[in-house]
C-alpha positions as CSV (number, residue, x, y, z in Angstrom):
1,X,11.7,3.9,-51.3
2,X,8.9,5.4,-53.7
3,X,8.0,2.0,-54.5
4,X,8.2,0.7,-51.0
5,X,5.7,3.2,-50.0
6,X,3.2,2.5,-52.7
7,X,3.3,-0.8,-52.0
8,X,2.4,-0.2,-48.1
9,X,-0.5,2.0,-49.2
10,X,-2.1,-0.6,-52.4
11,X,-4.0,-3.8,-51.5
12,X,-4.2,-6.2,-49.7
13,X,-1.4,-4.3,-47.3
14,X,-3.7,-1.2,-47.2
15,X,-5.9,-2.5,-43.8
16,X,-2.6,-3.6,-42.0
17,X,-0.8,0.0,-42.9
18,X,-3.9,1.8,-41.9
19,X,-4.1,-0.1,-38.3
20,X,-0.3,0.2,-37.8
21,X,-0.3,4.2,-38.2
22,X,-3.3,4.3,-36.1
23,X,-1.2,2.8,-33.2
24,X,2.1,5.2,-34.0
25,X,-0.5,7.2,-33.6
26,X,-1.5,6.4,-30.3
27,X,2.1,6.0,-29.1
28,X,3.0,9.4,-29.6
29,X,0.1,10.7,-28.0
30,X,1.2,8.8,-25.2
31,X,4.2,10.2,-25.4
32,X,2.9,13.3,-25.2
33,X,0.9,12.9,-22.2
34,X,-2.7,12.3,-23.9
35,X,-3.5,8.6,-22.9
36,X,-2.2,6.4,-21.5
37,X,-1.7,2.1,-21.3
38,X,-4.9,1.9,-19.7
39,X,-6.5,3.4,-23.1
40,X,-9.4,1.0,-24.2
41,X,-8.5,-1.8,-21.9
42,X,-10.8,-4.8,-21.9
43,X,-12.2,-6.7,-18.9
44,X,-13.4,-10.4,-20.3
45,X,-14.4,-11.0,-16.7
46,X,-18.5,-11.3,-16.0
47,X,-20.2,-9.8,-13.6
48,X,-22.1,-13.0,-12.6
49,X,-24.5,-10.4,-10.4
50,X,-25.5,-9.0,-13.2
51,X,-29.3,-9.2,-15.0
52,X,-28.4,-10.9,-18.0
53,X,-30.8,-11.9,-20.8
54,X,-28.4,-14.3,-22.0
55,X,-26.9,-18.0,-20.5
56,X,-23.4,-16.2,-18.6
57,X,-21.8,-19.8,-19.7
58,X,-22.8,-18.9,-23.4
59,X,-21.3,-15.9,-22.5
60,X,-18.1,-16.9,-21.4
61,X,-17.6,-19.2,-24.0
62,X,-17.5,-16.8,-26.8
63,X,-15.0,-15.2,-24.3
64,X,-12.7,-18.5,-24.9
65,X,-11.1,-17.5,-28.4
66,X,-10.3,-14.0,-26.8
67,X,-8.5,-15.2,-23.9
68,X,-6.5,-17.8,-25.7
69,X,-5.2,-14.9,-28.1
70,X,-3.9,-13.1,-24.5
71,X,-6.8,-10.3,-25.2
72,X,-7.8,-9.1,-22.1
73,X,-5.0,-10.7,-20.5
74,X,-2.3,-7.6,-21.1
75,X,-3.4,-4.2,-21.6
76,X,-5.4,-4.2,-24.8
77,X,-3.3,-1.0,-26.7
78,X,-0.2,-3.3,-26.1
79,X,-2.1,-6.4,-27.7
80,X,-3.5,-4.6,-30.6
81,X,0.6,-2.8,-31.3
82,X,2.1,-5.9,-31.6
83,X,-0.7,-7.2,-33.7
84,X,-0.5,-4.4,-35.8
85,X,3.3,-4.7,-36.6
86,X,3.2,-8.7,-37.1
87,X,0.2,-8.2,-39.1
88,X,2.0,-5.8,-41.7
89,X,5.1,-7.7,-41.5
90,X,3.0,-11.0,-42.9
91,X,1.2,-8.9,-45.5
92,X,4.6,-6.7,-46.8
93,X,6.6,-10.6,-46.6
94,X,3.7,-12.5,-48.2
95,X,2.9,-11.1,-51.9
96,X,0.3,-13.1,-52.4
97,X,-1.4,-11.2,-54.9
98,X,1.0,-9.1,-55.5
99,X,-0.1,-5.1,-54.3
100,X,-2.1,-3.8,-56.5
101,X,-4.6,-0.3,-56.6
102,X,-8.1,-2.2,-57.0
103,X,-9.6,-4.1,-54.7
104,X,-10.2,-7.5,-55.9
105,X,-12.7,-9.1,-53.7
106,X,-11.9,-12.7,-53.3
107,X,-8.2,-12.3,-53.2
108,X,-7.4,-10.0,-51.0
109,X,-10.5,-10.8,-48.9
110,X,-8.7,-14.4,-48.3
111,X,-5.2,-12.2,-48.2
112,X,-6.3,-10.0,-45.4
113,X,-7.9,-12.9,-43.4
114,X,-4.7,-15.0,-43.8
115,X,-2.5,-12.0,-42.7
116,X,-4.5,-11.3,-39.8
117,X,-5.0,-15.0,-38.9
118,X,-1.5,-15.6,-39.1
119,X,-0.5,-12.3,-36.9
120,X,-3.2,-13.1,-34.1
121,X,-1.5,-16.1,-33.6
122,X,2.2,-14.6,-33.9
123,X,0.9,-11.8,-31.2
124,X,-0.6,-14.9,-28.8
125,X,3.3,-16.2,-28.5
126,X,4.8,-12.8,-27.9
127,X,2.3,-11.7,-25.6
128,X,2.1,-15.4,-23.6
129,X,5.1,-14.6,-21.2
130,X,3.5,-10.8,-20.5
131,X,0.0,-12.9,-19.2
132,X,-0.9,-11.2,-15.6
133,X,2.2,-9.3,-15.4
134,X,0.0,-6.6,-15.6
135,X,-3.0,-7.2,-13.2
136,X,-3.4,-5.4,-9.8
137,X,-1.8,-6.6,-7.4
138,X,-4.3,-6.1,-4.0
139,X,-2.3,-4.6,-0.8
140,X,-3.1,-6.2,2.2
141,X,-4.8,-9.8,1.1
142,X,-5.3,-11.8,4.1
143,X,-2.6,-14.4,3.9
144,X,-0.4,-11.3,3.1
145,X,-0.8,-10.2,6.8
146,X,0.2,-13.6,8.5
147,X,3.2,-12.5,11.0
148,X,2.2,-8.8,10.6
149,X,2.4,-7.4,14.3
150,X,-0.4,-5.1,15.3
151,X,-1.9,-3.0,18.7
152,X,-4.9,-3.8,20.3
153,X,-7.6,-1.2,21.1
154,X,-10.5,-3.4,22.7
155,X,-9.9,-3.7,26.5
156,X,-9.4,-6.8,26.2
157,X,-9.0,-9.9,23.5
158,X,-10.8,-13.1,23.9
159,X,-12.4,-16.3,21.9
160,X,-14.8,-13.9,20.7
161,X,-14.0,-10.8,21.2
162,X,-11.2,-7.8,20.1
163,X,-10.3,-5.6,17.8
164,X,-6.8,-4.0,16.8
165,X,-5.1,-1.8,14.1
166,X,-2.6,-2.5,11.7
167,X,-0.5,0.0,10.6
168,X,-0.2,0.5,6.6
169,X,1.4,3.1,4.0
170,X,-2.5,4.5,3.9
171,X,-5.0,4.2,6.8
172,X,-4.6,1.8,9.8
173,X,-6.8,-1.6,8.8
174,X,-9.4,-2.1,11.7
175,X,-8.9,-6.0,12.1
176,X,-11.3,-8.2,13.9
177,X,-9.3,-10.5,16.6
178,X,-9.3,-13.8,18.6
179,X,-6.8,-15.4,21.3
180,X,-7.5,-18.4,23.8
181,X,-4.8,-17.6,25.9
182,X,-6.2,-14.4,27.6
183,X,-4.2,-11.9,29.1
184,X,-4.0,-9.5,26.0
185,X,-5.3,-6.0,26.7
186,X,-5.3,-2.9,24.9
187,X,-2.1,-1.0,23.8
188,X,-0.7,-5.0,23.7
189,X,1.0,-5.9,20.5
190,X,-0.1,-9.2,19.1
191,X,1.2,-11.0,16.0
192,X,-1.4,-12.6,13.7
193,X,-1.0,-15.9,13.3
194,X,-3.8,-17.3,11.4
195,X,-7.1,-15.9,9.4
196,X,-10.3,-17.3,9.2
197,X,-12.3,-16.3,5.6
198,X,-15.7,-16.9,6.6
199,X,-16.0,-14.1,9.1
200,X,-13.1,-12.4,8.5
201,X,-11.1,-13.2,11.9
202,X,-7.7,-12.7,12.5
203,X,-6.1,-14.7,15.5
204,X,-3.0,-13.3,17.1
205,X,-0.8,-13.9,20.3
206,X,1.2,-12.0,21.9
207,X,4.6,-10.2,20.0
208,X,7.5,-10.3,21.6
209,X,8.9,-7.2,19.5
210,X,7.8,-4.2,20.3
């Protein structure tokens, strides 16, 4: 066990020890309440608004190798624990040079590089089936309200005119409505039937639920 220690703490398996206590590290202060998954999260997506000096194409294409790895793609702390676990595994499994106390540049240079190569690649497949599993999921998209009955609160609703409320778990949405068959006024209950992106219309007829 002595030995097995040693070996954890001498190179080239001293940067993948290092890395894999920081992120015990940052599990137990999880645990404990002090961060959370969140914690250092990356966003790869660009602002395209933004004042850049640089090409944004440039830009997103030094993005490429990161979202092939999965970075960005599932919450970075997750990313960099796996990586730090596969990482030590390939430098404990693969004594080449064997550990040693002195750092010898070329070897363990190429060592570390080959561990971490290898365990960026090992952390793409066991991250691949956690891609967008963790994104945001928006409430009340647009094509999510299709068949969603709401009231009417303009007097009336025409071709291009009427408003109505939906009722959500938060505040009622203040929707903008249309109906070529007339006879819809307010207090009505009208089921959306369609939506129309460009100005943010919803059309409706009348609900036979109440």
């Amino acid at each position: 066990m002595e030995q097995f220690i040693e070996n954890c703490f001498a190179w080239p398996t001293w940067p993948a020890t290092m890395l894999l206590l920081c992120v015990c590290g940052y599990w137990l202060m999880m645990m404990l309440g002090a961060v959370d998954l969140d914690f250092l999260d990356i966003d790869l997506d660009l602002d395209m608004d933004m004042e850049l000096d640089a090409d944004p194409s440039i830009l997103q294409f030094g993005f490429i190798p990161l979202k092939f790895l999965n970075i960005g793609s599932v919450p970075t702390m997750l990313w960099v624990s796996v990586f730090s676990l596969t990482g030590w595994m390939v430098s404990r499994l693969w004594n080449s040079p064997l550990p040693h106390e002195s750092f010898l540049w070329k070897a363990d240079t190429i060592a570390i590089i080959r561990d971490f190569g290898i365990a960026a690649l090992m952390t793409k497949a066991i991250t691949q089936p956690l891609r967008g599993r963790f994104d945001p999921v928006q409430p009340n998209m647009p094509a999510q309200l299709v068949g969603r009955v709401c009231v009417v609160t303009t007097t009336e609703v025409s071709d291009t005119f009427g408003e109505a409320d939906l009722q959500t778990d938060a505040a009622p949405l203040k929707l903008k409505i249309r109906n070529n068959e007339g006879n819809i006024t307010k207090g009505d209950h009208v089921v959306i039937v369609d939506f129309r992106s460009e100005d943010n219309i919803y059309f409706v007829r009348r609900s036979e639920v109440v």
